[in-house]
C-alpha positions, 0 to 999 in steps of 0.5 A, spaced: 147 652 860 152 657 863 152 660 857 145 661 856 144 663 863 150 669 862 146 671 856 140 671 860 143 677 865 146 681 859 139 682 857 137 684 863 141 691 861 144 695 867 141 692 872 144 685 872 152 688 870 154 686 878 151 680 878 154 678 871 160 680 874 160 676 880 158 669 877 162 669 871 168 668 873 164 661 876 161 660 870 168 659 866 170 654 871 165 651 870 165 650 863 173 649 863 171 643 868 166 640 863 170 641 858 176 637 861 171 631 864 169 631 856 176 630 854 180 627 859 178 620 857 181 620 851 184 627 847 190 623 843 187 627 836 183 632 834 182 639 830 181 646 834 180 652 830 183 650 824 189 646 827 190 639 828 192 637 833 196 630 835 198 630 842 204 625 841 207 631 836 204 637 840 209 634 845 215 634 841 214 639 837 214 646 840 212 649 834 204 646 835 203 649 841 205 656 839 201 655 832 195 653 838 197 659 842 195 665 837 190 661 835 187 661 843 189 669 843 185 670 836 179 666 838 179 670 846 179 676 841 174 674 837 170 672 843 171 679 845 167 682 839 161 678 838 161 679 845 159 686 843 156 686 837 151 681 841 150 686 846 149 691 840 144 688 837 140 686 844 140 693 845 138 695 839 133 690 839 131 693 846 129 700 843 125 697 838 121 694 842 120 701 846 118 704 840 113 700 840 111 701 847 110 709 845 103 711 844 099 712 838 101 719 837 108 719 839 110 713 834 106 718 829 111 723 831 117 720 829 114 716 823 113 723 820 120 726 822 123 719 820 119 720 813 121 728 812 128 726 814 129 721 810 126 726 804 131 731 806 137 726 806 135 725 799 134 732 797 141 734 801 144 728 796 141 731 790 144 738 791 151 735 793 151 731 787 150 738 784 155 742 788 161 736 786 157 736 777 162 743 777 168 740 777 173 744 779 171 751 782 173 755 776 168 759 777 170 762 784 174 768 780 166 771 779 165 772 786 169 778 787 164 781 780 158 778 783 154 785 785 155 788 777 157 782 773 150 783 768 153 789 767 159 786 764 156 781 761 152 786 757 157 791 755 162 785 753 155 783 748 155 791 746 162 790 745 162 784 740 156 786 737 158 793 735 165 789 732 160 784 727 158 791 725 165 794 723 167 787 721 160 787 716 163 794 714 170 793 713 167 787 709 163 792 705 169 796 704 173 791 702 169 789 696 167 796 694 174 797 693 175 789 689 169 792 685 172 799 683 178 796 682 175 792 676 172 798 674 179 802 674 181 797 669 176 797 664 175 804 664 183 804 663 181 799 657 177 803 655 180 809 654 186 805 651 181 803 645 178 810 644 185 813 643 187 808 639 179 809 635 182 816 634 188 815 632 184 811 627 179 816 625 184 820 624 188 815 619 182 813 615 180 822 614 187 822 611 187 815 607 179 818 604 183 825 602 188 821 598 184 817 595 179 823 593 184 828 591 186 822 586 180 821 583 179 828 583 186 829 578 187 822 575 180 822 573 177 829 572 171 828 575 167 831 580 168 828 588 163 834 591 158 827 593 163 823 595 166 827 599 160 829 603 159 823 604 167 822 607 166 829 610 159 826 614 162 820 616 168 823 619 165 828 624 160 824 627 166 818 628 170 824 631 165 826 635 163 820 638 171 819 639 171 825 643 164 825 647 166 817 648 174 820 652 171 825 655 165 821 658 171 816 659 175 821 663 169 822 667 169 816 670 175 815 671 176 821 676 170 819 679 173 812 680 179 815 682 175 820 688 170 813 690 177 809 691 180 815 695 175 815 699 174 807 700 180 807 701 179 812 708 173 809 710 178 802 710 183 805 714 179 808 718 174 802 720 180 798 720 183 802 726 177 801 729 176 794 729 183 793 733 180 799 738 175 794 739 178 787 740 183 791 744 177 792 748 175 785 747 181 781 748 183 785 755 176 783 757 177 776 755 183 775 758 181 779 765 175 774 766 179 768 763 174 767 757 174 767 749 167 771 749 160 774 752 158 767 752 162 763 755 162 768 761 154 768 761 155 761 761 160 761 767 156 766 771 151 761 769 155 756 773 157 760 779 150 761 780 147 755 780 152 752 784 151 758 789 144 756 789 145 749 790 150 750 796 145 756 800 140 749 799 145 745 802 146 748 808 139 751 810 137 743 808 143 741 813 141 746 818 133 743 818 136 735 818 140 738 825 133 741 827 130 733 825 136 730 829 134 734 835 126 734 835 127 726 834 132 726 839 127 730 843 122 726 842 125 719 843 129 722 851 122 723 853 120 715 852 127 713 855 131 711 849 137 713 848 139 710 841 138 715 837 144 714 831 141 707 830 134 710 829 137 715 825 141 710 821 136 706 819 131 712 818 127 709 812 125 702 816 122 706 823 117 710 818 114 705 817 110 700 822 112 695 816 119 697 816 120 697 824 117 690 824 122 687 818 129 691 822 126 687 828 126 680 825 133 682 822 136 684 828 133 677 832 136 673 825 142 677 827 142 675 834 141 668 834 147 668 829 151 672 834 149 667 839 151 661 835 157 664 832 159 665 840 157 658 843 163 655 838 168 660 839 167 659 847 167 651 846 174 652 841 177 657 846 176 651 852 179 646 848 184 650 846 185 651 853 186 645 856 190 642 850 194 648 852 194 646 860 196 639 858 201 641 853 203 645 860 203 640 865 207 634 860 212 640 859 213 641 867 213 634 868 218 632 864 222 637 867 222 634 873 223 628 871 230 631 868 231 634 874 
């Protein structure tokens, strides 16, 4: 009955602390008395705290008695701290039970703070999940870009796109001067067999002769037909021997000048090309990227990140209004747990979810007290196994004596 009666004056809140402290110390001698009554009669063997204890063997052995004594100072420890997650929890229990006490509209109040605050808690989880997506802030270079940084990214994107043209035309130009050279070559083949083809013409012009003069003399008869017909032949092979080389000479000219001039235009779109991925390579190393795409996707980043942290702080600032008007709110009916509503925000927006933290807290209470009952009754047995331990050491000193 001690026990229940000091736990009846916790309850009763600030109002009863001198009482509980002037009757506890009268409590305690009353529990070490009928503990003792208890025990007195017969105290040869038992188990305390995890120990057994003989006291033939505590008697001899000094060893059990100090095993006994870290045992008592863990339990008092204990005692201590169920002491005061049972205060907790009544006081918690406390407020619950004035929340329901507040009026109708009052405890609408709070259930739709507790509500908005509870969507906001998630909303602020949702954009610091965010924040941490990005890794490492890799991105934080940009800010000092940040007021021309699409400027940037659009002369990098005209710079790239102006090096895929002269990339095309270098590609255009390289191909023209494969195809001209091929070209060289068969002209050069060709003006070979013209010149060897005259060289031919020339050969059968002088072989038609000799034989003609031969029939003409060996026979004695006229070759006036033959060599018309000789005569003919040569001219239209010689002319179209020379018509065919100066035609070939031509075309070999006008290659050589189309060759010299693809050549130039090489030349000169190479040196442009390196102007250009100079320009782009200074850029790519000043803003630590590999293209326009990389940088807009970067930017991309920074930005979004940028816009998650400016969601972040300004839902913070509106959870700290929250906190504040709940605090308000809950000041005005004369309750201070304000971080155990806040704490448990999700069961106190709702009547339901009061109701089930409510049960809980009572569970919990009725094992705390339970938890508290054993741990006294441990700590009393261990302290008049520890008196008597006292006493049969002091009396066996004086009978030395």
């Amino acid at each position: 009955m001690s026990i229940e009666f000091y736990y009846m004056f916790i309850i009763q809140g600030e109002s009863m602390e001198k009482l509980k402290a002037l009757y506890t110390p009268f409590l305690k001698l009353f529990d070490k008395i009928r503990l003792f009554l208890d025990k007195k009669n017969h105290i040869e063997e038992s188990v305390v705290g995890g120990i057994d204890i003989d006291l033939e063997q505590l008697y001899e052995d000094p060893e059990i008695a100090i095993q006994v004594q870290q045992r008592y100072i863990k339990t008092m420890d204990d005692i201590e701290k169920h002491k005061e997650k049972y205060k907790s929890v009544v006081n918690e229990i406390t407020t619950m039970q004035r929340i329901e006490l507040m009026s109708g509209r009052g405890k609408a109040e709070l259930e739709k703070l507790c509500k908005v605050y509870s969507e906001t808690l998630v909303k602020k989880g949702e954009f610091k999940d965010k924040i941490h997506g990005q890794g490492i802030r890799t991105v934080d270079y940009l800010e000092q870009y940040e007021d021309q940084m699409d400027k940037i990214i659009e002369m990098m994107k005209g710079h790239e796109k102006n090096q895929s043209m002269v990339k095309q035309d270098l590609a255009y130009l390289e191909s023209e001067k494969s195809e001209l050279l091929y070209q060289s070559s068969r002209l050069k083949s060709a003006y070979k067999f013209v010149r060897h083809a005259f060289i031919v013409v020339a050969m059968l012009t002088a072989f038609a002769a000799l034989i003609l003069t031969i029939f003409f003399f060996v026979n004695k008869r006229p070759i006036l037909l033959e060599a018309m017909i000789s005569m003919v032949a040569i001219i239209v092979a010689t002319v179209w021997v020379y018509i065919f080389r100066r035609y070939l000479v031509y075309e070999i000219s006008k290659n050589q000048k189309m060759m010299k001039r693809t050549i130039e235009l090489t030349n000169k779109t190479k040196i442009k090309f390196i102007n250009n991925q100079s320009v782009i390579d200074f850029q790519c190393k000043k803003y630590r990227i590999d293209s326009s795409e990389m940088l807009e996707l970067r930017w991309e980043n920074y930005k979004n990140r940028m816009h998650a942290e400016r969601q972040y702080k300004n839902i913070s600032n509106s959870i700290a209004a929250m906190m504040s008007d709940i605090e308000d709110l809950l000041e005005k009916n004369g309750i201070g747990e304000v971080d155990f509503i806040l704490d448990h925000m999700d069961y106190f927006a709702t009547g339901k979810g009061r109701k089930i933290l409510l049960d809980k807290h009572i569970a919990k209470k009725e094992e705390l007290y339970l938890s508290l009952q054993k741990a006294e009754r441990e700590s009393g047995m261990m302290n008049l196994v520890l008196t008597n331990y006292k006493s049969h050491t002091s009396h066996e000193k004086w009978k030395e004596k």
